[in-house]
C-alpha positions in Angstrom: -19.6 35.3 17.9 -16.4 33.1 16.7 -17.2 31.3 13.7 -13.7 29.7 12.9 -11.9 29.3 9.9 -13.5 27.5 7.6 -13.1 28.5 3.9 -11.5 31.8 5.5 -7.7 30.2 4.3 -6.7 29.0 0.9 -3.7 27.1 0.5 -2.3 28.0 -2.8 1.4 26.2 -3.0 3.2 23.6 -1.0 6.8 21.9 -1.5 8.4 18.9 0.4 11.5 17.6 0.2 12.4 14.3 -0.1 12.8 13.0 4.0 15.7 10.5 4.7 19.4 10.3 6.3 20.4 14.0 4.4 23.6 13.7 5.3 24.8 15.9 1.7 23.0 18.9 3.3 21.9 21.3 6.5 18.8 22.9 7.6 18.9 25.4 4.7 19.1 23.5 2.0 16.1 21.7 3.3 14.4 24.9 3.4 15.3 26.2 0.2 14.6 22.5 -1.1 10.8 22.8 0.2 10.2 26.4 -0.7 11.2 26.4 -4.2 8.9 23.8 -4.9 6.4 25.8 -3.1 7.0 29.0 -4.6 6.9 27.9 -8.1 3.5 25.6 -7.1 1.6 29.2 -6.0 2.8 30.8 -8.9 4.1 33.9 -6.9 7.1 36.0 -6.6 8.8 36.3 -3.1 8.5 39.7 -3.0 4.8 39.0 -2.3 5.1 37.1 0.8 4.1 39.6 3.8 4.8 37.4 7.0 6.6 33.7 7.6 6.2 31.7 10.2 9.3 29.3 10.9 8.6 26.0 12.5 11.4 24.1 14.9 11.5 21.7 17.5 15.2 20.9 18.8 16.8 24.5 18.7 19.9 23.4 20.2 20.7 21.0 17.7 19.3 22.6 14.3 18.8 26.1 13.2 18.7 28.3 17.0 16.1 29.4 18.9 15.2 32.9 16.8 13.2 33.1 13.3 16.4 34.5 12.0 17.7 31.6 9.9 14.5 31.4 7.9 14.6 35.0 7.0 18.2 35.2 5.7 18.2 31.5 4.0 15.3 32.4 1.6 16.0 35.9 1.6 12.6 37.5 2.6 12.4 40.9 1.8 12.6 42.4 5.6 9.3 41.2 6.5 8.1 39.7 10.0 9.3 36.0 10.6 8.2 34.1 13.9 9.2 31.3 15.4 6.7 28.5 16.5 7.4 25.6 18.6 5.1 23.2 20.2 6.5 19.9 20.2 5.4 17.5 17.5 2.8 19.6 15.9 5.5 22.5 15.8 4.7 22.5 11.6 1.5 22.8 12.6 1.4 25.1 14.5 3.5 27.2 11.9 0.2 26.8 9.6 -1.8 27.8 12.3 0.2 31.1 12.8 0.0 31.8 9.3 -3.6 31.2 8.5 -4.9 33.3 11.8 -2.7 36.3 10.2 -4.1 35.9 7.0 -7.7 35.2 8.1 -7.9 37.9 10.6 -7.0 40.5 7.5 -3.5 41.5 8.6 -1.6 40.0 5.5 -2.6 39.1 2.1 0.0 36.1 1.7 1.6 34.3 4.5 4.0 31.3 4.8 4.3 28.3 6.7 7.4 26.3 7.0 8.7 23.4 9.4 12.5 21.9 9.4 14.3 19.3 11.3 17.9 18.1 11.0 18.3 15.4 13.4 20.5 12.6 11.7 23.6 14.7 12.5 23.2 14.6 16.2 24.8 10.6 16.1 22.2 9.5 18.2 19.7 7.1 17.5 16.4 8.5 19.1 15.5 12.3 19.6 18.5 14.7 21.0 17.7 14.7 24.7 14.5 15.7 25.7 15.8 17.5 28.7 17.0 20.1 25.8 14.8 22.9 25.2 12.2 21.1 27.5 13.1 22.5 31.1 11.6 21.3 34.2 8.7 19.4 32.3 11.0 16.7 31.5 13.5 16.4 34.7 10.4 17.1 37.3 7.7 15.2 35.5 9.4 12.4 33.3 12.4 11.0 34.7 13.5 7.5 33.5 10.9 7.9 30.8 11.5 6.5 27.2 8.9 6.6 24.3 9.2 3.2 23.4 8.0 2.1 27.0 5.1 4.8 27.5 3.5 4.2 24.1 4.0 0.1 25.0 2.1 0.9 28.4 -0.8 2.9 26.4 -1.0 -0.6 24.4 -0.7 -3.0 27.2 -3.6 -0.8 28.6 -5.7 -0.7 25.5 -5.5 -4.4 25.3 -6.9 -5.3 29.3 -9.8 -2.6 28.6 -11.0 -4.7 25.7 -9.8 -7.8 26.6 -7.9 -8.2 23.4 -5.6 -11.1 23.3 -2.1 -10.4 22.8 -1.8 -12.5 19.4 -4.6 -10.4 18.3 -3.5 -7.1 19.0 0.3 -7.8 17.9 -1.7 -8.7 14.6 -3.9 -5.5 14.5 -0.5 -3.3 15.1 1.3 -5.2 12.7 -1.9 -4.6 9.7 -0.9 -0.7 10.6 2.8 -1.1 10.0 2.3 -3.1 6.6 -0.1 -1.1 5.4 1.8 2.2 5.8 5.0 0.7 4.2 2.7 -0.5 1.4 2.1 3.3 0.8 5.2 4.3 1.6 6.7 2.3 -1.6 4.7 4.0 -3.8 6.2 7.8 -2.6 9.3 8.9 -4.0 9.8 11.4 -1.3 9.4 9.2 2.0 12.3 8.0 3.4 11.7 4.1 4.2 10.2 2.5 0.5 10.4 -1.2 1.4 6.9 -3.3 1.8 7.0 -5.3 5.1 5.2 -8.9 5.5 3.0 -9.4 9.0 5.2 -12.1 9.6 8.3 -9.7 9.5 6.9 -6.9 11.3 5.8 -9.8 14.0 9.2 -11.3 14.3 10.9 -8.5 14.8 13.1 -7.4 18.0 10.9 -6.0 20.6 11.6 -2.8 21.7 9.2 -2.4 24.7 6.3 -5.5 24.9 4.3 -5.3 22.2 6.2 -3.5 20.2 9.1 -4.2 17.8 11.4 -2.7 15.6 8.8 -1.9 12.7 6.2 -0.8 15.4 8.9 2.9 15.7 9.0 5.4 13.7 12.8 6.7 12.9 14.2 10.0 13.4 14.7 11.8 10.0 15.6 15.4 8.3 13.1 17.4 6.3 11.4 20.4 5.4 7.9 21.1 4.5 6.0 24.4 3.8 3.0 26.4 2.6 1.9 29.7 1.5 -1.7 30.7 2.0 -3.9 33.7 1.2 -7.6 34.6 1.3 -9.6 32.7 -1.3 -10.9 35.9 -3.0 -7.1 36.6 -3.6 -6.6 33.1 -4.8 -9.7 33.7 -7.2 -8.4 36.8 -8.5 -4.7 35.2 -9.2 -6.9 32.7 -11.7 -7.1 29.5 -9.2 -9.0 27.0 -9.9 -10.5 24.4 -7.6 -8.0 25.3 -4.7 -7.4 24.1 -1.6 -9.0 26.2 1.3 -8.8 25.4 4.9 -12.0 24.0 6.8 -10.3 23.1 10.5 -7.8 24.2 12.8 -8.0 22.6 16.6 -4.9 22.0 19.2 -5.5 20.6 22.7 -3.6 20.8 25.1 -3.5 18.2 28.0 -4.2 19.9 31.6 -3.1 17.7 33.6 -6.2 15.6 34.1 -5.0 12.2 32.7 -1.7 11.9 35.4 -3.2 13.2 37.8 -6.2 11.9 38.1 -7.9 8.1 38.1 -10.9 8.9 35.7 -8.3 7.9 32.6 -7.3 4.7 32.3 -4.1 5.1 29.8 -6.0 3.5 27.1 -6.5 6.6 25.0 -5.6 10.2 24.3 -8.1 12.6 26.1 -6.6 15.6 23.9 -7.5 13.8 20.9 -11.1 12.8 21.8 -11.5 16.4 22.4 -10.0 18.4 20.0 -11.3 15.9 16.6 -14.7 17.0 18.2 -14.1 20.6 17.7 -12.7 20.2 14.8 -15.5 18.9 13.1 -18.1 21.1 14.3 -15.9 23.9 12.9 -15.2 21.8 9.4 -19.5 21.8 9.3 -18.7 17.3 9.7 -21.5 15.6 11.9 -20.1 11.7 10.1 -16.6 11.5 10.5 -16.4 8.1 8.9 -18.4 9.4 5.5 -16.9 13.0 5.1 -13.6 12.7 5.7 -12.1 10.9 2.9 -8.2 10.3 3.9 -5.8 10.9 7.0 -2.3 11.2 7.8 -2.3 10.5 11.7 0.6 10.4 14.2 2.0 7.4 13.9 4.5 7.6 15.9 3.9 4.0 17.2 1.3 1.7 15.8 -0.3 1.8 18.6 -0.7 5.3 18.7 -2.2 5.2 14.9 -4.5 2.4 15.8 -6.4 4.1 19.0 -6.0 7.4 17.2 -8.9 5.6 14.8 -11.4 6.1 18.1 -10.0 9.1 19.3 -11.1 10.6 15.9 -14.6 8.6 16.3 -14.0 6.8 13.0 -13.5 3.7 15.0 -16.2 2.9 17.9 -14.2 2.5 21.1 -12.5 -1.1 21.2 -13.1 -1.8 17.6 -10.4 -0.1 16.1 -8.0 -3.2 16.2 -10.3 -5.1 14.1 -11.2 -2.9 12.0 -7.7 -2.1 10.8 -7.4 -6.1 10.1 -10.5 -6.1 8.0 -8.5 -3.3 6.0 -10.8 0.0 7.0 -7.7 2.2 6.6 -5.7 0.3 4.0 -4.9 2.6 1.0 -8.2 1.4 -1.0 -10.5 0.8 2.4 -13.0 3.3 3.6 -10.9 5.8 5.5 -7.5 5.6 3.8 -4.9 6.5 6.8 -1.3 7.4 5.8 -1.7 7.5 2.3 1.5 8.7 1.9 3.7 6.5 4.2 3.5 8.3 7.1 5.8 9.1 10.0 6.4 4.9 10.1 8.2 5.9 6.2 9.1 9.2 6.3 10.4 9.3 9.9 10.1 12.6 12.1 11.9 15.2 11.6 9.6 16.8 14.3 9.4 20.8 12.7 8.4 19.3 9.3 5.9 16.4 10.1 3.1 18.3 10.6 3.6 20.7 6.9 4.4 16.9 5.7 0.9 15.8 6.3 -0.6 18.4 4.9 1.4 18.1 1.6 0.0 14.7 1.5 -3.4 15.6 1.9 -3.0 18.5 -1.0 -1.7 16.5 -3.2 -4.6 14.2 -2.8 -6.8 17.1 -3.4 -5.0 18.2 -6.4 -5.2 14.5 -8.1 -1.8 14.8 -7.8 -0.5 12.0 -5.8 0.6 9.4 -8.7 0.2 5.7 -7.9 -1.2 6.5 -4.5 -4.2 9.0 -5.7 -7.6 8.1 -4.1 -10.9 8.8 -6.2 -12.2 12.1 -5.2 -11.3 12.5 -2.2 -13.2 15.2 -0.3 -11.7 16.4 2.9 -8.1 15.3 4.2 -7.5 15.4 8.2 -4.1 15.6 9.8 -3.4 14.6 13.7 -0.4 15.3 15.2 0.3 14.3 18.6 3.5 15.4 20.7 4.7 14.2 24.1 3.1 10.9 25.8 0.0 9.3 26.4 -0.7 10.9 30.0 0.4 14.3 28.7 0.2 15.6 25.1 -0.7 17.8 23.0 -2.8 17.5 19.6 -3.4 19.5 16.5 -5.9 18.7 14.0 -6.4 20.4 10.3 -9.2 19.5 8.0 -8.3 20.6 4.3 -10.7 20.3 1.1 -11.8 22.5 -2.0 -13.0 25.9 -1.2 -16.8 25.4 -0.6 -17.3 29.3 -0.4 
């Protein structure tokens, strides 16, 4: 009988590079950027890495559509390289590949990495979604923009609850300050600028209710790990590491489009796949155990009824909760410690690895003026494509328990 991962994975290195407008480099000198600081974090040689897996969203406009480029910017030695993509949670879904390999016995040491150069393109959103997408996108979501289907999931939020607009622009605008609070306090995040209610309030609207510092920006970066079996990382003298306890993606069937049971106030993928999650992670209280999150905030809205989707918030409390500061840096469940995507952007390859990094850190006491008291497990949510159909990974991270 499947038993899932937990405490099969450990996480022995991980490197970031600092996200922003990289206009001084390309695509591989993000990677090298992230995986030197990896490298030397593991303490291994690179002649010890067995399998990569390379994760990339917008082929056309970054790095192709074959593992090639990872293979012969780091100079692996000749071993296999994939290619993962799966919208936003394509870094994810890297890490996924590579802890399956090394769980299931096939390699000793595997690596994870996610890239994105998107600044280059000129344009001020994502490169075309038609690109890479197919028929999804010209069959199922013509005359669709982000800005307007995340503004729809918050216009239906608000009607379920009966939340007063005031209210709810408030309860967005907590999540936005809060973030760039954190954000400040991170070297490597790409927005460092504390934001008032007022400001984040006043802003231009984008789509009704949300304004300018409601978006996330488009950004490059690179993020990446390299895992092994904890009784390797035990033998190579670590202490206290970092071992995997979840790994869950959901993807939508259809259901919510096409069907009248959903009433666009939600993510169904979500709901579902943080359940799983935690049964594999071994976490029946969601809002003791887990001690931090990095969640997709791609919108505020979508951070603030993430907060229910991941039952840490009873349904239609969320938006108060975030006001009486649940998910502030020093509340209960500290969301975005790090910034988030609302400060580091989304460079779409690399958010996933990003979170991750974040929640490491954390785990390592190693996160400087952000650094929560002994912090226990660390979730990540990523969530790509739009409210009616998504997909969403979830990791749980913590100490090695084995």
């Amino acid at each position: 009988m499947a038993t899932g991962i937990r405490d099969k994975v450990a996480i022995i290195g991980m490197g970031c590079t600092r996200f922003g407008e990289r206009w001084d480099v390309g695509a591989e000198e993000l990677m090298v950027e992230a995986f030197e600081e990896c490298l030397a974090d593991a303490g291994i040689e690179k002649k010890d890495i067995e399998a990569a897996w390379l994760g990339t969203c917008m082929d056309e406009v970054n790095v192709g559509k074959t593992a090639m480029p990872l293979a012969v910017t780091l100079r692996l030695p000749m071993i296999p390289v994939t290619r993962a993509e799966n919208y936003c949670a394509t870094g994810t879904e890297a890490f996924r590949g590579a802890c399956y390999a090394v769980a299931s016995g096939a390699y000793d040491i595997c690596l994870a990495l996610g890239v994105e150069k998107l600044k280059d393109t000129g344009y001020g959103g994502l490169p075309n979604p038609g690109s890479g997408m197919g028929t999804l996108t010209w069959q199922w979501w013509p005359n669709l923009s982000a800005p307007g289907a995340f503004a729809q999931l918050a216009g239906a939020y608000a009607d379920r609850y009966k939340i007063p607009d005031k209210d709810l622009k408030r309860a967005i605008a907590h999540v936005s300050v809060k973030s760039h609070a954190n954000g400040l306090l991170n070297p490597k995040a790409h927005l460092r600028k504390a934001v008032t209610e007022d400001q984040v309030i006043g802003a231009p609207i984008i789509a009704h209710p949300l304004g300018l510092f409601d978006c996330c920006g488009v950004s490059d970066g690179s993020a990446c790990a390299i895992v092994t079996t904890p009784e390797i990382a035990a033998k190579m003298g670590k202490k206290n590491f970092v071992s995997v306890k979840a790994l869950q993606i959901a993807l939508s069937s259809g259901e919510e489009a096409a069907f009248n049971e959903w009433e666009g106030d939600h993510f169904m993928t979500t709901s579902k796949c943080s359940t799983l999650a935690y049964k594999e992670a071994g976490i029946t209280d969601p809002v003791k155990e887990i001690s931090m999150m990095e969640v997709h905030d791609c919108f505020s809205i979508t951070e603030l009824v993430t907060y229910e989707d991941l039952h840490v918030s009873e349904r239609g409390k969320a938006w108060k909760e975030a006001l009486d500061g649940k998910y502030d840096l020093d509340g209960q469940v500290p969301c975005q410690t790090d910034g988030g995507l609302k400060c580091f952007g989304h460079p779409i390859g690399a958010s996933g690895l990003r979170m991750l990094y974040e929640m490491y850190l954390q785990l390592h006491e190693r996160a400087g003026d952000r650094q929560l008291e002994n912090p226990k497990y660390g979730l990540t949510h990523n969530l790509g494509g739009f409210p009616f159909q998504n997909i969403c990974a979830i990791s749980i991270i913590g100490r090695y328990e084995g």
